[in-house]
C-alpha positions as CSV (number, residue, x, y, z in Angstrom):
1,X,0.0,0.0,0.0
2,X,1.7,3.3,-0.6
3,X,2.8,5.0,2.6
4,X,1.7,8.8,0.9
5,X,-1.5,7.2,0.3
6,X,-1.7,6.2,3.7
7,X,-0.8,9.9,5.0
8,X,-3.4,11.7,3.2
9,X,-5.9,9.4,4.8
10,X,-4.9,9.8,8.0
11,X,-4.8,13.4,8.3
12,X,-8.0,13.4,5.9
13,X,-9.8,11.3,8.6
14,X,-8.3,13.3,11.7
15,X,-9.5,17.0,10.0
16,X,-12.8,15.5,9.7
17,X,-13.1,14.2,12.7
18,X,-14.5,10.1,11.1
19,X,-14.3,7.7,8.9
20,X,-17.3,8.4,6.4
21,X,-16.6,11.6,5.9
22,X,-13.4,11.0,4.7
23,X,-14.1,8.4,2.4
24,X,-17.0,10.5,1.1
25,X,-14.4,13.3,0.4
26,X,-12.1,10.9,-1.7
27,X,-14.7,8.8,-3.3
28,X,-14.1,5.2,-1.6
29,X,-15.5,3.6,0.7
30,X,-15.3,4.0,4.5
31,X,-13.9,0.3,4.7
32,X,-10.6,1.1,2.4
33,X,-9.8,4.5,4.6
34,X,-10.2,1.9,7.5
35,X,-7.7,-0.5,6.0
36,X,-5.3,2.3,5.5
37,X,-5.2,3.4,8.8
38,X,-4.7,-0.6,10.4
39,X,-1.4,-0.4,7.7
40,X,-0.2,2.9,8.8
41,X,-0.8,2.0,12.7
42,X,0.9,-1.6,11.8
43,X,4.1,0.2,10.5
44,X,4.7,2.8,12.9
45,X,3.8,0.2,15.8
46,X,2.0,2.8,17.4
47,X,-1.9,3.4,18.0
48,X,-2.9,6.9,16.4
49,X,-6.5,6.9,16.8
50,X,-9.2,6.0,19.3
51,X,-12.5,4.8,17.0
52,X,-15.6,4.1,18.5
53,X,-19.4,3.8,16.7
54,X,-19.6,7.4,17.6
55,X,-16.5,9.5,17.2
56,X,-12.5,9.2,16.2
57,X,-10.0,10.8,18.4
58,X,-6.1,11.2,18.5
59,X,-3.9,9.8,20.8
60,X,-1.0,11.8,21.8
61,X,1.2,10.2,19.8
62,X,-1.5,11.0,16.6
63,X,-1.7,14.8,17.6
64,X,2.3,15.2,17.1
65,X,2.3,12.9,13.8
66,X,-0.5,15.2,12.5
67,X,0.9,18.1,12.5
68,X,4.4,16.4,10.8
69,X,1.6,15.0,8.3
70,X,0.5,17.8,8.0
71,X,3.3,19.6,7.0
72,X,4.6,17.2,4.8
73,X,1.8,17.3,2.3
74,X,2.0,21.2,2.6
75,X,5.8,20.6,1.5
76,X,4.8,18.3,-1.2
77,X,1.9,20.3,-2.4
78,X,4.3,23.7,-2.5
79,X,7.0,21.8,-4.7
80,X,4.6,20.3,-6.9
81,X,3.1,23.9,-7.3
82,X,6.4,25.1,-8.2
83,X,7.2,22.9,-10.7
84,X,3.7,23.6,-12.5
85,X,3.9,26.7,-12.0
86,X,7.0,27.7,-13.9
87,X,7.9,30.9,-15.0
88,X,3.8,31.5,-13.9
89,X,3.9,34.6,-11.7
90,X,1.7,35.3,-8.4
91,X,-1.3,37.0,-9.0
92,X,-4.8,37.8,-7.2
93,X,-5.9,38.9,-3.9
94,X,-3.8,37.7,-0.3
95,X,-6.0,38.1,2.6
96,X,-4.3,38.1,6.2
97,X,-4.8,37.8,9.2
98,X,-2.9,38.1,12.5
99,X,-3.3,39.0,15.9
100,X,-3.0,42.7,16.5
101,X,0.3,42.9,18.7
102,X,2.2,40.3,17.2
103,X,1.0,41.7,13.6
104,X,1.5,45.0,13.9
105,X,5.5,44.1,14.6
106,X,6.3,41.1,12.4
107,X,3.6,40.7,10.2
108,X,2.7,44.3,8.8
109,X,6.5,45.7,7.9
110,X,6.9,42.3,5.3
111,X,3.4,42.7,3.7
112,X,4.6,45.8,1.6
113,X,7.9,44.4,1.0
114,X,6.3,40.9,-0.1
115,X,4.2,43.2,-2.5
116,X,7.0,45.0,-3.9
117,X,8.1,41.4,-5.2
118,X,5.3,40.2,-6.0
119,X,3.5,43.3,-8.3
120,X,0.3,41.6,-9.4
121,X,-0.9,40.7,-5.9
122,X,-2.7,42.8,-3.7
123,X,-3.3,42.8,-0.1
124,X,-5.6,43.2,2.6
125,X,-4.2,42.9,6.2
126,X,-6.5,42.1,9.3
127,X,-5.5,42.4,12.8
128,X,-7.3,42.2,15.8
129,X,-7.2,39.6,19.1
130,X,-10.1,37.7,17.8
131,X,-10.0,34.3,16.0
132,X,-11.1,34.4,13.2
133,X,-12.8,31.4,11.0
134,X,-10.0,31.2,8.3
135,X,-12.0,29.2,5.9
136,X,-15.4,30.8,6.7
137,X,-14.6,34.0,6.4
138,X,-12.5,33.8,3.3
139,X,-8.6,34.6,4.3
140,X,-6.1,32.9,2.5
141,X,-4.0,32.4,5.4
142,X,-4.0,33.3,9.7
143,X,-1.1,33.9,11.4
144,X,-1.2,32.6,15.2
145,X,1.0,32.7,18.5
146,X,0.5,29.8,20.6
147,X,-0.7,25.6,20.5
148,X,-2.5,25.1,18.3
149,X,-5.8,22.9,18.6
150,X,-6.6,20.3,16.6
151,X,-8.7,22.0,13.6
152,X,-9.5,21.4,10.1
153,X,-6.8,23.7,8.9
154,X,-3.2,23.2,7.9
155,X,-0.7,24.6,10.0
156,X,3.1,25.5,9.1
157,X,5.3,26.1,12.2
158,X,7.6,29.1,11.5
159,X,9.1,29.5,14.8
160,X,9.4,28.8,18.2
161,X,8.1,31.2,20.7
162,X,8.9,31.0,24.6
163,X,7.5,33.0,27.6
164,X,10.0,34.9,29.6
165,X,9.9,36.9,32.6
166,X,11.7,40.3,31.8
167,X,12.2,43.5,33.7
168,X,14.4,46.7,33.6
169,X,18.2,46.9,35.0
170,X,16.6,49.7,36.9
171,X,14.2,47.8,39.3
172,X,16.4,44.4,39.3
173,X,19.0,46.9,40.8
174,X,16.3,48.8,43.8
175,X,14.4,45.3,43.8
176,X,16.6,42.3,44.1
177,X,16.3,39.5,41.0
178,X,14.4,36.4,41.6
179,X,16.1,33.4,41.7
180,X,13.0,31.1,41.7
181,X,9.3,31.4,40.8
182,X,7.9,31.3,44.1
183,X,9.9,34.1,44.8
184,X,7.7,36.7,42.0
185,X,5.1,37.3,45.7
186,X,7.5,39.3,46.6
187,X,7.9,41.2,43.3
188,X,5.6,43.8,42.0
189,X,4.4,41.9,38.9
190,X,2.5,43.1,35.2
191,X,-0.3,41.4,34.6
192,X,-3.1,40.7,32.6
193,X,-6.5,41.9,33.9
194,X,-8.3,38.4,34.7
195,X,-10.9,38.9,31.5
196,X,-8.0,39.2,29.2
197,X,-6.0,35.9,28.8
198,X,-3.3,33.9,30.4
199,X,-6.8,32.5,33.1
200,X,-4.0,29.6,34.2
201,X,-0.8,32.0,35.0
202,X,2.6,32.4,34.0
203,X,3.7,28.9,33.3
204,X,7.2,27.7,34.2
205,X,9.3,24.4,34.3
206,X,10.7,23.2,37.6
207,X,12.8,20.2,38.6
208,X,10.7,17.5,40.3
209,X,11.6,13.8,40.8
210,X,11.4,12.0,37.6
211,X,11.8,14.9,35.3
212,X,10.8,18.4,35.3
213,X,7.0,19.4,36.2
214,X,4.9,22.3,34.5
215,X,3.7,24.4,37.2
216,X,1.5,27.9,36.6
217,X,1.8,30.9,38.9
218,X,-0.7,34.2,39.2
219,X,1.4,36.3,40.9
220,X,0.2,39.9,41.6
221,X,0.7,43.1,41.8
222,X,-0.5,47.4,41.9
223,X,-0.8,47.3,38.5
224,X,-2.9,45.3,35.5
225,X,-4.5,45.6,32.6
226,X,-6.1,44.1,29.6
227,X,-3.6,45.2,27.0
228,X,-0.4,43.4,26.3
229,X,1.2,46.2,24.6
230,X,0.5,48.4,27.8
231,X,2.1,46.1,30.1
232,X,5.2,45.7,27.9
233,X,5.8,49.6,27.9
234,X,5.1,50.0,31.9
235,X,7.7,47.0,31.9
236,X,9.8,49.5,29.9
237,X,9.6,52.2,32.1
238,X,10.6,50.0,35.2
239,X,7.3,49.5,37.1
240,X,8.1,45.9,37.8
241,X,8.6,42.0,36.5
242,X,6.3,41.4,33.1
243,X,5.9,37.6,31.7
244,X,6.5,38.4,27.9
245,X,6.2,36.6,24.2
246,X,9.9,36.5,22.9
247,X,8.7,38.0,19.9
248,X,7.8,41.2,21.6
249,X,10.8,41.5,24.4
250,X,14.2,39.5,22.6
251,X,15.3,43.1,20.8
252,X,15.0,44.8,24.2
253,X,17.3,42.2,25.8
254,X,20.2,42.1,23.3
255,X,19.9,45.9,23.8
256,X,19.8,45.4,27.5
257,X,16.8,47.8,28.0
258,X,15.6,44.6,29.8
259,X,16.6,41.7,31.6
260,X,15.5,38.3,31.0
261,X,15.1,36.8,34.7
262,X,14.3,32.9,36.1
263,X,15.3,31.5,32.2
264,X,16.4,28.7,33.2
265,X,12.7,28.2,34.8
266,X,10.8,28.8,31.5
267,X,8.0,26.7,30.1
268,X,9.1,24.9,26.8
269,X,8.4,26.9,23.5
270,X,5.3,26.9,21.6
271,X,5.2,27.6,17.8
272,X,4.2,31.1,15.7
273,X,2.2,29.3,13.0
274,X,0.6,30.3,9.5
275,X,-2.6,28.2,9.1
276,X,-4.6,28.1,5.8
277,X,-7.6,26.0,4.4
278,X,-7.3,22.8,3.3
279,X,-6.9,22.9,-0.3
280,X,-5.5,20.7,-3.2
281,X,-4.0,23.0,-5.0
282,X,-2.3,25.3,-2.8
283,X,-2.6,29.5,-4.8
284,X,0.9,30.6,-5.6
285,X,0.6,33.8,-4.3
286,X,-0.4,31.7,-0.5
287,X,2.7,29.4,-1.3
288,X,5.0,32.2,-1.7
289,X,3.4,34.5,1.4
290,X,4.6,31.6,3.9
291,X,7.7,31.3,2.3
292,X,8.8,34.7,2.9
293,X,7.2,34.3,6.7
294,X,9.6,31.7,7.0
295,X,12.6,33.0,5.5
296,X,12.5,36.4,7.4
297,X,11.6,34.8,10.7
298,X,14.6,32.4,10.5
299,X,16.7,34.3,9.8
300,X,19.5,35.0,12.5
301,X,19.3,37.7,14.3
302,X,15.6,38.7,13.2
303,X,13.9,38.2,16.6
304,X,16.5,40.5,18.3
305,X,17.0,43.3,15.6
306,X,13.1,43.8,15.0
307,X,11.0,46.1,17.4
């Protein structure tokens, strides 16, 4: 049975959440999308699904090979699209979207660039905190911070982002620096207003027997508020310990405006991700957008030169 073969069905099945509707979608019946996924489980040895009568659901082990599914068919989609596509250059209309802080830094300074290489493709930028429906409200392709949940969309990781307490020289200096989570009670700490976000905490990683243990702190403090951007500039100005994206604090440390503190307690990375529709045949002007994401966010030295 060919192993691509088996792939597309699995991811096929897992975006649609069953059996039928897969098989539906690809014109066979629900028993051969079954027998694929017995072969596929078979070779890796490992149990990627949970089926009942009812519903199909991923193990943990089939989350983690979705998304590497996921983005292997992207890849093999992308280089069969530029073969065919030749000397063919983009064309159409690109609409983005991205959340407002993280857009208005890394997303909106590349979209007129991208456009001055790409003449024949317009561009219409959204940004706001809300998530939008990709598909249903016609974007080409979402840009998003964070884990992302299982969907029906494709996702393409283009780099890692970590959470990191930071605060100025300044108040490390008149304030002491913590050497331990537990220790941020005793620190006048930024945070979000409790009908904003972040509802667990700031998360960290501490040693435990038998490996390290997530843990998640609210410390408090005088001051919140409901604006990220707003906490990141009273950070700046030294009114006490913020819990920050990398994307929005690394230029500030390799300046030295602020001080990364507790690092070696910080929570493993999750991903900055552009997520589109699932289509066959992949637009070029789409193709080439996440391409240049990619490039300019991997590029060394990126994170820490943009502000």
């Amino acid at each position: 049975m060919d192993k691509f073969k088996q792939l597309e069905s699995f991811v096929s099945v897992a975006t649609r959440g069953g059996l039928t509707a897969a098989a539906v979608a690809e014109g066979v019946a629900p028993a051969i999308m079954g027998r694929r996924l017995d072969a596929l489980e078979a070779r890796l040895g490992v149990k990627l699904l949970v089926r009942t009568t009812r519903r199909i659901t991923l193990t943990h082990e089939g989350s983690a090979f979705l998304e590497d599914c996921q983005r292997v068919l992207a890849d093999v989609a992308n280089a069969e699209a530029s073969v065919s596509a030749g000397g063919v250059k983009a064309s159409g209309h690109l609409r983005i979207t991205a959340p407002a802080g993280f857009g208005r830094r890394h997303v909106a300074p590349l979209v007129p660039r991208f456009r001055e290489l790409h003449a024949d493709v317009t561009i219409s930028l959204n940004l706001g905190d809300r998530v939008v429906d990709v598909a249903g409200e016609g974007f080409d392709c979402a840009v998003r911070v964070g884990d992302m949940p299982d969907s029906s969309m494709v996702s393409v990781r283009l780099a890692d982002n970590r959470r990191l307490c930071v605060a100025t020289p300044k108040y490390l200096q008149q304030h002491g620096t913590p050497t331990h989570p537990t220790e941020l009670s005793r620190h006048d700490c930024l945070t979000l207003s409790s009908d904003a976000s972040q509802t667990r905490g700031w998360a960290f990683q501490v040693p435990k027997n038998g490996g390290p243990e997530l843990i998640h702190l609210k410390p408090g403090g005088p001051l919140d508020c409901s604006d990220g951007q707003v906490l990141h500039e009273w950070c700046l100005a030294g009114y006490g310990v913020a819990w920050r994206s990398t994307w929005e604090v690394e230029a500030e440390i390799a300046a030295g405006t602020l001080v990364a503190v507790l690092e070696e307690y910080a929570a493993p990375p999750n991903g900055i991700y552009a997520v589109f529709p699932q289509r066959k045949h992949l637009p070029l002007r789409v193709r080439l957008w996440i391409d240049y994401l990619k490039h300019h966010y991997g590029q060394a030295g990126y994170w820490q030169a943009t502000r």
